[in-house]
VOGU-3710 file (C-alpha; in Angstrom, 3 decimals, decimal comma):
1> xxxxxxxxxx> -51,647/-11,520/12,530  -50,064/-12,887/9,085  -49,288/-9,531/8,267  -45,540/-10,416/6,365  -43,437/-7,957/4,597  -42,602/-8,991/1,020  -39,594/-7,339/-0,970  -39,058/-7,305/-4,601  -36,319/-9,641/-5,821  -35,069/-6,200/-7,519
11> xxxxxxxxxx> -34,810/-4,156/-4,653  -32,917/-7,544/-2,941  -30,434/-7,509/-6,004  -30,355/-3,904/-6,468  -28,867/-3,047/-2,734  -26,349/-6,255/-3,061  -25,263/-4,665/-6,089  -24,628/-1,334/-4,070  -23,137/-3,354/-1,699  -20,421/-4,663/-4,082
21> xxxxxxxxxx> -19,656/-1,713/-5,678  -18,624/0,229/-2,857  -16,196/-2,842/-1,443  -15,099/-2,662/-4,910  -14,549/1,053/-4,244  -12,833/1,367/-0,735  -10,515/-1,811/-2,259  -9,370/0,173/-4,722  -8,890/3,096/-2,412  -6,855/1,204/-0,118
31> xxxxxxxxxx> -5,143/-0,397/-2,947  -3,914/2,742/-4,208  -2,599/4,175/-1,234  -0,891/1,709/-0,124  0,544/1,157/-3,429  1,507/4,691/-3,394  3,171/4,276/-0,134  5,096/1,227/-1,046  6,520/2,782/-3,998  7,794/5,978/-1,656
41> xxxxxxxxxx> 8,706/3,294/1,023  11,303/1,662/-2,158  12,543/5,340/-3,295  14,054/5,557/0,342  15,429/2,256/0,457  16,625/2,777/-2,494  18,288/5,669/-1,567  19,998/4,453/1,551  21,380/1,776/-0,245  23,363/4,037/-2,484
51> xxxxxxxxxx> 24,490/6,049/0,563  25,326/2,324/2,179  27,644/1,307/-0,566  28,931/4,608/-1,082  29,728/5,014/2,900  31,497/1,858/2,664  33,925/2,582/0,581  35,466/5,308/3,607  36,656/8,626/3,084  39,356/7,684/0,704
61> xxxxxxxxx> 42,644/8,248/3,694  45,101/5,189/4,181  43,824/5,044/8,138  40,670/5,727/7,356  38,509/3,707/10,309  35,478/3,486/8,260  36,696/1,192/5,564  37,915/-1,183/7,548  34,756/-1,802/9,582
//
């Protein structure tokens, strides 16, 4: 009835070390994408902030409704 399961400390180690490495992995997968994404995410602001300031200059017209908004 004492029959107990022993497991090397190597095989212990071994599968926390396969454990790390693949958070390590799907970190840096998420890292990367979202990096990715926040870097298109600032070429649009970017962007619209150029067509903001240009916009808000008007259409160049002495009534022109735009400018004075």
């Amino acid at each position: 009835m004492n029959d107990a399961v022993t497991l090397p400390v190597a095989w212990i180690l071994a599968t926390m070390g396969v454990l790390g490495s693949v958070i390590a992995t799907l970190a840096g997968i998420i890292y990367s994408s979202l990096s990715a994404r926040i870097a298109a995410q600032d070429k649009i602001i970017k962007r619209l902030q150029e067509d903001i300031s240009r916009m808000a200059k008007g259409c160049g017209m002495q009534g022109c409704s735009w400018r004075l908004r």
